[in-house]
N, C-alpha and C positions, 0 to 999 in steps of 0.2 A: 504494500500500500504506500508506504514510503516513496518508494523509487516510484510508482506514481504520479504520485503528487507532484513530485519534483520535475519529474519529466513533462509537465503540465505548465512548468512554470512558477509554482509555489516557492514561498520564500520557508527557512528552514522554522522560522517561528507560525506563518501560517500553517504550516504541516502540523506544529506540533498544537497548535488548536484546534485544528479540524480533530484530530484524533482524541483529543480530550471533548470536542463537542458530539462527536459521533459515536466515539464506542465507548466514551468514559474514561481512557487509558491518558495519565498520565505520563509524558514523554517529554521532557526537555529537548530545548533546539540544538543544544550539545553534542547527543547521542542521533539525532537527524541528522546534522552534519558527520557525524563519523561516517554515518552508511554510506550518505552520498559520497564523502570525498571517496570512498576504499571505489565506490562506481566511476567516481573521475578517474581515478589510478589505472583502472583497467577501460579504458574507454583511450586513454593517453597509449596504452600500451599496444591495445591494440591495432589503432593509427601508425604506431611505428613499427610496428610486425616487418618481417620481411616477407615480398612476392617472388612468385616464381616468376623466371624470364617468359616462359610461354602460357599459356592459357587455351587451350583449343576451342573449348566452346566457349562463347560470352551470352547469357542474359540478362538483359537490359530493360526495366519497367520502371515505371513511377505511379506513386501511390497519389492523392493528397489528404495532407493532415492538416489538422488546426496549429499554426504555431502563434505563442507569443512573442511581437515584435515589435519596440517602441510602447507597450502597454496595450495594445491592440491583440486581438486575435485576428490573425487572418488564415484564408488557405495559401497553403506552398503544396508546389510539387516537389514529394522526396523521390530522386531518381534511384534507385537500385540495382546495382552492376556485380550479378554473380559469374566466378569465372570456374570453369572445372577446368582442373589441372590432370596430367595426363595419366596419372592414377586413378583418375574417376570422382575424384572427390571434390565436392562444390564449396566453396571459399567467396564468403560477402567479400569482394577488393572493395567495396566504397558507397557512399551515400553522399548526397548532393543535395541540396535545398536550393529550389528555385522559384519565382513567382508563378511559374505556369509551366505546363510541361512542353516539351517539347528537346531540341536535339540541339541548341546550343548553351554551353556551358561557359560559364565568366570565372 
């Protein structure tokens, strides 16, 4: 529920209100923030992973989600680019947020 919220957009103190107005549970914004950072550490790590030089098959979609930007919610297009490597095995290479879908990338 946490990593929810967060990924929403919530700040680590409105998390930890919502969860004392919603299920009763007392949660300081302390222990919110731990969860999230240990999620940034692997979100950073992931990003730096290493790719393989080749990728034989590419699949390419875009979803749209609600993001907040500026205080706003609006829609984005998140592009999602799976690659399967020549073992067979499919590997997210990347996401991409853009205002609308389509085939050029900034």
């Amino acid at each position: 529920m946490i990593l929810s919220l967060y990924a929403r957009g919530m700040t680590t103190r409105d998390i930890s209100t919502h969860l004392k107005e919603v299920y009763g549970s007392e949660v300081s914004p302390a222990p919110v923030s731990k969860i999230t950072d240990v999620v940034a550490d692997e979100i950073t790590s992931w990003q730096n992973r290493p790719l393989d030089d080749v990728y034989p098959i590419l699949y390419i979609d875009a979803l749209i989600v609600k993001v907040r930007d500026g205080g706003m919610v609006t829609n984005k297009a998140a592009h999602l680019v799976i690659g399967v490597d020549v073992d067979g095995i499919k590997n997210v290479l990347g996401i991409w947020l853009q205002d609308s879908e389509g085939a050029k990338f900034s």
